[in-house]
DRENFITI-578569 format. One line per 8 residues: number of its first residue (from 1); their letters; for each residue x, y, z of C-alpha. Coordinates in nm, 4 decimals. Layout:
BEGIN
NUM = A = X,Y,Z; ...
***
This chain:
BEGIN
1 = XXXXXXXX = -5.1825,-0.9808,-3.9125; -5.1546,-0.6120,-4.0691; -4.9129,-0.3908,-3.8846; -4.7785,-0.0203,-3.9784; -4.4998,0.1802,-3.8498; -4.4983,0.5465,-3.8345; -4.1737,0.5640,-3.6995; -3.8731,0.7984,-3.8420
9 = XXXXXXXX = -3.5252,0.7436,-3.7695; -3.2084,0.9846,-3.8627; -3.0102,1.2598,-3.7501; -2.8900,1.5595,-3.9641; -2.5148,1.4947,-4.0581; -2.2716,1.7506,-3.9393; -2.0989,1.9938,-4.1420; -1.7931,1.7918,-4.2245
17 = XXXXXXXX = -1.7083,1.3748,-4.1384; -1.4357,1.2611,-3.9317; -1.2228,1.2323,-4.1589; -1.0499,0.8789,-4.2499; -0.7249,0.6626,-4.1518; -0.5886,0.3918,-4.3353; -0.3507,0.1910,-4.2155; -0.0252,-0.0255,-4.3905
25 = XXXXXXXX = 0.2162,-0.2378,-4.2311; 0.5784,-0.2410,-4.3858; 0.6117,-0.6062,-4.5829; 0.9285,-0.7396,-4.6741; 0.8795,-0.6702,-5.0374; 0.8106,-0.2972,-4.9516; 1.1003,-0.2209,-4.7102; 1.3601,-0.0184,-4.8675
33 = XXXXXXXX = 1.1359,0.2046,-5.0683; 1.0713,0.6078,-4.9833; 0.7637,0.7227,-4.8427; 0.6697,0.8860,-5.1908; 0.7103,0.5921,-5.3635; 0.5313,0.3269,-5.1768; 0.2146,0.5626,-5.1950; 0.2339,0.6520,-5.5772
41 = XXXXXXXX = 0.3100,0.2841,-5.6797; 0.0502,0.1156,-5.3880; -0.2375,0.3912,-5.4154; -0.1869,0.5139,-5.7415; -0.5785,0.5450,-5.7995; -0.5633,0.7781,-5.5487; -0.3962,1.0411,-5.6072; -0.1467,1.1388,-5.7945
49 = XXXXXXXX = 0.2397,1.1908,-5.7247; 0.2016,1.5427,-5.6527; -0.0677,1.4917,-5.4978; 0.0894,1.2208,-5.1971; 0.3659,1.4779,-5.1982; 0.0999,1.7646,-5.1137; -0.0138,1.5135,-4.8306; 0.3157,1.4347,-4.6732
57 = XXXXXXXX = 0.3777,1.8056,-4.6431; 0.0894,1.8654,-4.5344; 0.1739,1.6224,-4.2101; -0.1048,1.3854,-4.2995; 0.1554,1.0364,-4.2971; 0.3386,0.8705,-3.9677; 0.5499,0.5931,-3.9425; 0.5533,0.4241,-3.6084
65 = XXXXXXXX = 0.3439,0.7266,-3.4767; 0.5581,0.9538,-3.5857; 0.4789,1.2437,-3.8535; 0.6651,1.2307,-4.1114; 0.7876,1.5342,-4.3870; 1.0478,1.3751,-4.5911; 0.9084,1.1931,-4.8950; 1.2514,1.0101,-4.9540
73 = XXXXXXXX = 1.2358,0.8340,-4.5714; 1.2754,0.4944,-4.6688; 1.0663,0.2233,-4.5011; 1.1554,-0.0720,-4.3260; 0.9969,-0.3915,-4.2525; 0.7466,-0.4008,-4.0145; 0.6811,-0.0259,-3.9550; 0.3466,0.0967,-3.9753
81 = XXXXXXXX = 0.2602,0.3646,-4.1775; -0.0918,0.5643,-4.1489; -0.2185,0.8300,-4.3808; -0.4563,1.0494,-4.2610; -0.7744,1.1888,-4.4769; -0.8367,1.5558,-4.3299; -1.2502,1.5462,-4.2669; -1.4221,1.6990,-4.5526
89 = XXXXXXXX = -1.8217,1.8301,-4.6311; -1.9824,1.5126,-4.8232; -2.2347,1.5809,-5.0744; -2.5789,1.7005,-4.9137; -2.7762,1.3758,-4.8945; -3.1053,1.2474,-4.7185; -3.1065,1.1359,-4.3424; -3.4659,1.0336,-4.2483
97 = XXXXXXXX = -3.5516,0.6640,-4.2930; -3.8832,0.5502,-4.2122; -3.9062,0.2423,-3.9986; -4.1353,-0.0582,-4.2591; -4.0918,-0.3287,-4.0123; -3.8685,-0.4288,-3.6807; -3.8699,-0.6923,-3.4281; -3.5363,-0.8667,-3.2260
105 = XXXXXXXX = -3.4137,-0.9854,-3.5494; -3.4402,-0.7748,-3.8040; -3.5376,-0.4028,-3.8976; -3.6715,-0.2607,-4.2814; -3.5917,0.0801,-4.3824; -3.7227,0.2767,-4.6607; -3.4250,0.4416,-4.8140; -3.4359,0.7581,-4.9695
113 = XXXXXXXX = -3.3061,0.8253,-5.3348; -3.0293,0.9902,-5.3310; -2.8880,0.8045,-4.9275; -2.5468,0.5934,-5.0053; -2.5711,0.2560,-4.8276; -2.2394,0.1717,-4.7130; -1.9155,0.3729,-4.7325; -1.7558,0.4301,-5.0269
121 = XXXXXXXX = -1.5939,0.7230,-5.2169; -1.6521,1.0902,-5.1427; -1.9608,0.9222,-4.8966; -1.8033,0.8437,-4.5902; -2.0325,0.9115,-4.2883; -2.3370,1.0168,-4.4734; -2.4216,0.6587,-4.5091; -2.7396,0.3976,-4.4373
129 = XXXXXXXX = -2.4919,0.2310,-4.2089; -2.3899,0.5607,-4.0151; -2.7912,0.6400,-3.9213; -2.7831,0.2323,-3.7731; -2.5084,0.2940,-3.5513; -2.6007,0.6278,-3.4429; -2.9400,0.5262,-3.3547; -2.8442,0.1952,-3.2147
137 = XXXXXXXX = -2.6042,0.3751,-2.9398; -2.9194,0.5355,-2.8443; -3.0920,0.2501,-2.7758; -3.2223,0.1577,-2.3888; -2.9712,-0.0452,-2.2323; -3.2779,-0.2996,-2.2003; -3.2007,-0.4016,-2.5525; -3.0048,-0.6787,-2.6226
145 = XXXXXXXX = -2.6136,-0.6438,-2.6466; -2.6432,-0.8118,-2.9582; -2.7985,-0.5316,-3.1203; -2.5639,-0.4037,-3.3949; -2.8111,-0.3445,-3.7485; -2.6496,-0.3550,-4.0562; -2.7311,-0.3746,-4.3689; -2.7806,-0.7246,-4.5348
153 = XXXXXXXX = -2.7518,-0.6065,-4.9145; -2.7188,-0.2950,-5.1374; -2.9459,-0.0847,-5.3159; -2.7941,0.1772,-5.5298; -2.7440,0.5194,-5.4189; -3.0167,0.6844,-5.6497; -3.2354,0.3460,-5.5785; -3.5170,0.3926,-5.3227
161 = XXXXXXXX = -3.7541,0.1337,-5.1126; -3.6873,-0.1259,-4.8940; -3.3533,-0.2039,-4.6869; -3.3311,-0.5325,-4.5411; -3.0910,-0.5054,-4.2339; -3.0116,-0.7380,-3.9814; -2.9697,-0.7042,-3.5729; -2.8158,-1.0666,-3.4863
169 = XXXXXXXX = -2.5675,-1.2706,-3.6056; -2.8715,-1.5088,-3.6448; -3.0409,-1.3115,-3.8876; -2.7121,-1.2065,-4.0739; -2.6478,-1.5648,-4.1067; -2.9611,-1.6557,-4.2251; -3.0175,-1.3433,-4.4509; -2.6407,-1.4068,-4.6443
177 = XXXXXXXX = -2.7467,-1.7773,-4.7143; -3.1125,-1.6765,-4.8770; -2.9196,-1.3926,-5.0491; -2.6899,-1.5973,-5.2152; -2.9090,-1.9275,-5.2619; -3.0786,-1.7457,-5.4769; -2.8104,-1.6209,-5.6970; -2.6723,-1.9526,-5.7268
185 = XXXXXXXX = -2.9797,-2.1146,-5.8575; -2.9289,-1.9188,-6.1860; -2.5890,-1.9964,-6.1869; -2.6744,-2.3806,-6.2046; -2.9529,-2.3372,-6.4007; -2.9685,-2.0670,-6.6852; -3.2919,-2.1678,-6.8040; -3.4324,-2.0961,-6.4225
193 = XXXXXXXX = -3.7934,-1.9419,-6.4148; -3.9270,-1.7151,-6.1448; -4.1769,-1.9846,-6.0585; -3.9268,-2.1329,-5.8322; -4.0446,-1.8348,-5.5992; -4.1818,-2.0604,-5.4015; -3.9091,-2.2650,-5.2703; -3.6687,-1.9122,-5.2399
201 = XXXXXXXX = -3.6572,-1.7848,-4.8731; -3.6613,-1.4107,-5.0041; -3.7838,-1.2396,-5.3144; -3.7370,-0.9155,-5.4427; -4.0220,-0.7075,-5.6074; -3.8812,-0.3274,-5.7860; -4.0871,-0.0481,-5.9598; -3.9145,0.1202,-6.2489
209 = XXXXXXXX = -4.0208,0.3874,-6.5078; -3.8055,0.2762,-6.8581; -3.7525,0.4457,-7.1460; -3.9687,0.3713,-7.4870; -4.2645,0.1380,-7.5190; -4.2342,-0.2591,-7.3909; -4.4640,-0.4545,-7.6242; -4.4320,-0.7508,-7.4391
217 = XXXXXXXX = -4.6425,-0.7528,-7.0965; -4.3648,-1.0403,-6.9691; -4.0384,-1.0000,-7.0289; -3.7439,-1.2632,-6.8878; -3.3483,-1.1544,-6.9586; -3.0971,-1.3684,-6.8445; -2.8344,-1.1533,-6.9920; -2.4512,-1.2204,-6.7926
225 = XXXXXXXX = -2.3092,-0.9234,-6.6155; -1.9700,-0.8566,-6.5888; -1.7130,-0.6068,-6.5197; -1.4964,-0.3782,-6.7574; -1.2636,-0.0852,-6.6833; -1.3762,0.2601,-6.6821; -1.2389,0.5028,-6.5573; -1.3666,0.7107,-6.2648
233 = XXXXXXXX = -1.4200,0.3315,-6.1284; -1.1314,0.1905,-5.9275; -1.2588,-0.2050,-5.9142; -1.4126,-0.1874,-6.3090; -1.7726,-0.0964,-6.3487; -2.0631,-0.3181,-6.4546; -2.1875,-0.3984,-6.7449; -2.3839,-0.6459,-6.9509
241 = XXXXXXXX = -2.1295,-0.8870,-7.1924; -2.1596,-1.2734,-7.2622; -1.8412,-1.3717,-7.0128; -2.0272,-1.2063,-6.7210; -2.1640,-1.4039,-6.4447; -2.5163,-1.5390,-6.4637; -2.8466,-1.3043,-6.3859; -3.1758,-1.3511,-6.3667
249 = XXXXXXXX = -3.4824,-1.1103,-6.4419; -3.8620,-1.1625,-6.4883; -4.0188,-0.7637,-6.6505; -4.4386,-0.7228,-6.5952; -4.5113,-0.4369,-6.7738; -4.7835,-0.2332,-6.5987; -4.8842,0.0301,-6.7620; -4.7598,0.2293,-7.1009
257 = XXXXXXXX = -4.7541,0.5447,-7.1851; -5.0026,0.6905,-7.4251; -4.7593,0.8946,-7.5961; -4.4889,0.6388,-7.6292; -4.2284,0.7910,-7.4175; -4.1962,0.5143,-7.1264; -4.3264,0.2306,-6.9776; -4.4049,0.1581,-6.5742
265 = XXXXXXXX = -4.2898,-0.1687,-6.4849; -4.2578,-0.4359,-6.2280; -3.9041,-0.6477,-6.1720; -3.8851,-0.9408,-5.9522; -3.4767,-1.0231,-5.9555; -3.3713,-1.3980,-5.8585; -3.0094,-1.2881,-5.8280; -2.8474,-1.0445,-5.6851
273 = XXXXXXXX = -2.5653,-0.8605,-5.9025; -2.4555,-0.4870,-5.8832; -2.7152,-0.2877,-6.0720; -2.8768,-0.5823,-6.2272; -3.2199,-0.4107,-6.3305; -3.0347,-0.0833,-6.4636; -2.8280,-0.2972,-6.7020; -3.0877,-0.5558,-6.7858
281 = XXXXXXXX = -3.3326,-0.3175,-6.8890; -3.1060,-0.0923,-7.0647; -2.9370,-0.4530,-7.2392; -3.3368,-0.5617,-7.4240; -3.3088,-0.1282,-7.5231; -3.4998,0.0096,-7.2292; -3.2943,0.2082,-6.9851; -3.4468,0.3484,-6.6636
289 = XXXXXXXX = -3.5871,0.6926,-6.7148; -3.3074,0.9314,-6.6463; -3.0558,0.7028,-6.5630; -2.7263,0.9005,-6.6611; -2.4924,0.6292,-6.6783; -2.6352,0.2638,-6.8591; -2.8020,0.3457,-7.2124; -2.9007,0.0507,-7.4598
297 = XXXXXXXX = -2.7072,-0.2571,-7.4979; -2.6005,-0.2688,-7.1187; -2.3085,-0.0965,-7.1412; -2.2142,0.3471,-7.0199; -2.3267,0.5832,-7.1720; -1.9734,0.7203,-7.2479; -1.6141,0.4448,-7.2381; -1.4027,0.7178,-7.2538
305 = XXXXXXXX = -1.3673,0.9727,-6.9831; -1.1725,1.2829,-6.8979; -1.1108,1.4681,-6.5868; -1.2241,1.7849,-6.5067; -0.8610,1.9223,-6.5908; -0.4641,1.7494,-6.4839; -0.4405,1.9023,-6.1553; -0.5504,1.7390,-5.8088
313 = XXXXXXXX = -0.8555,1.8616,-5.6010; -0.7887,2.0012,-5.2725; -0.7168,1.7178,-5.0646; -0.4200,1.6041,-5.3176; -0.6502,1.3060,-5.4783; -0.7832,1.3144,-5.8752; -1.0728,1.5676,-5.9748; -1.3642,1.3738,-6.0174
321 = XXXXXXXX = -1.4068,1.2218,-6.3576; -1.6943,1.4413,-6.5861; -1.8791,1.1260,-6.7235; -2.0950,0.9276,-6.5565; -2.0226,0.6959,-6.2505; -2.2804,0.3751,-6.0663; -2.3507,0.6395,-5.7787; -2.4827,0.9522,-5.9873
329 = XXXXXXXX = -2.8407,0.9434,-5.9053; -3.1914,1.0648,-6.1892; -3.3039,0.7085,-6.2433; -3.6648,0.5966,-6.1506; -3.6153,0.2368,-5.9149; -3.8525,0.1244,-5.6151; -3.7559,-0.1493,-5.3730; -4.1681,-0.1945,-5.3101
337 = XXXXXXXX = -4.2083,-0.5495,-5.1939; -3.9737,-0.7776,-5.0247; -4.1109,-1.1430,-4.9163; -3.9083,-1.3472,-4.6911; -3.9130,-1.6250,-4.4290; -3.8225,-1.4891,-4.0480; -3.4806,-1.5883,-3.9856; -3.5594,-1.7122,-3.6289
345 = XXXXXXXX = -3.9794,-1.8381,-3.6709; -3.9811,-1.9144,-4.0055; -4.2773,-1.7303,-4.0848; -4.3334,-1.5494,-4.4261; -4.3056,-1.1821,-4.3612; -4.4174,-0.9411,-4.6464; -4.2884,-0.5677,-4.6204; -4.3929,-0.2814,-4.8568
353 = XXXXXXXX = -4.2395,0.0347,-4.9302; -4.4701,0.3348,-5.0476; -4.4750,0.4061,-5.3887; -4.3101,0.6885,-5.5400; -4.5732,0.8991,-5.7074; -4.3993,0.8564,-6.0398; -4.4222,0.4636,-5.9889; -4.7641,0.4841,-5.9390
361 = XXXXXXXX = -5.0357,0.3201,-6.2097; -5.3172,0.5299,-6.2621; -5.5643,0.3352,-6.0570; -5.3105,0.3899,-5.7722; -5.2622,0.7270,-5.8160; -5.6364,0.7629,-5.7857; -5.6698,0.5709,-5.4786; -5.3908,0.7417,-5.2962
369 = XXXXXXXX = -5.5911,1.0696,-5.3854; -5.9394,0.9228,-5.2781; -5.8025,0.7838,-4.9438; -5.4836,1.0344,-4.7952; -5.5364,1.3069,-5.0564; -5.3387,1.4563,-5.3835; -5.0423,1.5948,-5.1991; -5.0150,1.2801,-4.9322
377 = XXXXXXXX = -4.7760,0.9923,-4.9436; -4.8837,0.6474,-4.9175; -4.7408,0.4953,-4.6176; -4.5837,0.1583,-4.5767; -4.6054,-0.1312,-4.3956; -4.5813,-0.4781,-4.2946; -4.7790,-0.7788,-4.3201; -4.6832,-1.1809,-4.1582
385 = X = -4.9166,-1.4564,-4.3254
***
């Protein structure tokens, strides 16, 4: 049974967020110090000390509800201290998302390049997770209580395609235990082979444009990723090296470039770890086209990294670091095909996302023109066997 969806989701994100609060609770091994030092010690990565001083000024920190101007109060056990983030403009980013697939269980987005998933950093409320909420609030109060969507796994901010998320605790459930059976099959076995496809509840199928010719037409890394310090990158950034955890890749190359420049592939992943096919491909010497962070070997394009000068931005926190960081966006990466069993029927469900023109072969290309015309995306859809 073939179905489509037509159906757009998203609103346009207001000028600036709501800002942010976080939240501490005196311990014993805290009490005793000053206001100023509890923040520069705790959330050093943060800002620096003239920076929390800027924000106690500014009246941004209570204790016990109350604000507070003095950085030399001294704490005591038990109080709780909130720090308040004044709401800033985020970074313009996309808002539509077109609807692949939905029923009670589950719903498929296709995420735009260039749309954060989940809340991180400077991208607070301009989030995957912020268009769910917003348009589940708006829902008919026909539809099940239950209904809160969320994302089930990440894509990378400058990675497009399909977004798995889930509207029950059933399918969350269900969609955390295929997630992670898979990753631990290549953890017990490193010599694992994607024909074990079958027996896997999901499966993953990406479209990237990388750098330089693949001679090969199949191509299986099982290179470890781990995680180094960089800076820029509060919990250590990923990178391919030998005491990294196990991953699993299988590379079809699809088409190569006449001129030698790049070559349009196909990557079915078996695990699941932060920008697996970015590092893989840049770890066998073929980085994704434009990707302005992982260059050949795995690793940054740059270890060391300054910032834009010593003083704070405006808000009292670090200027953003010059080199590269994960988020930056350029790269070519397609979520296109995702194959799963329903979480509540059990039946295989196949969803595809439409190609990028840039991911397209040739013969695609051509058939996209012949059938929807030059200048008209493909559209996606879904499809239950």
């Amino acid at each position: 049974m073939l179905g489509r969806s037509f159906q757009v989701i998203g609103i346009p994100w207001p000028d600036l967020n709501d800002g942010l609060f976080y939240n501490d609770v005196v311990k014993p091994s805290d009490s005793g110090m000053s206001l100023i030092e509890f923040y520069s010690r705790k959330y050093k990565s943060s800002a620096p000390l003239e920076g929390w001083l800027q924000r106690i000024q500014n009246e941004q920190i209570t204790i016990d509800g109350q604000v507070i101007t003095d950085p030399e109060t001294i704490l005591r056990i038990g109080s709780e201290v909130v720090y308040r983030r004044l709401p800033w403009k985020e970074p313009d980013t996309p808002y539509l998302l077109e609807v692949l697939y939905e029923d009670d269980e589950m719903i498929a987005l296709n995420k735009p390049s260039g749309l954060q998933v989940l809340p991180g950093g400077v991208f607070q409320q301009r989030t995957v997770l912020t268009q769910l909420q917003w348009w589940s609030s708006k829902q008919s109060s026909s539809v099940s209580e239950e209904l809160h969507p969320v994302p089930v796994h990440r894509l990378g901010r400058g990675t497009s395609g399909i977004l798995l998320c889930a509207k029950t605790r059933l399918a969350r459930t269900q969609f955390s235990a295929y997630f992670a059976d898979g990753t631990s099959c290549v953890g017990r076995n490193r010599n694992n082979t994607m024909e074990e496809g079958t027996k896997r509840k999901i499966s993953k199928i990406y479209r990237a444009l990388v750098a330089g010719i693949i001679h090969d037409d199949e191509v299986s890394i099982d290179q470890p990723i781990g995680r180094m310090r960089y800076p820029g990158v509060a919990q250590g950034l990923y990178v391919a090296t030998s005491s990294g955890k196990p991953a699993y890749s299988k590379v079809n190359v699809l088409e190569r470039d006449e001129q030698g420049k790049h070559t349009l592939v196909q990557v079915e992943i078996q695990s699941g770890r932060p920008h697996q096919i970015r590092i893989h491909l840049s770890s066998i010497g073929h980085p994704l086209m434009g990707d302005p962070l992982y260059v050949a070997g795995g690793q940054p394009n740059c270890l060391h990294s300054e910032l834009v000068d010593q003083s704070f931005a405006e808000d009292g926190g670090y200027q953003r670091p010059t080199k590269p960081v994960p988020g930056d966006c350029g790269y070519y990466l397609h979520a296109h095909q995702l194959v799963l069993h329903h979480p509540k029927t059990s039946e295989v469900v196949k969803i595809v996302a439409p190609l990028p023109p840039i991911l397209r072969t040739h013969g695609e290309s051509e058939d996209a023109g012949n059938r929807l015309g030059i200048n008209k995306p493909l559209h996606g859809g879904c499809q239950k066997d």
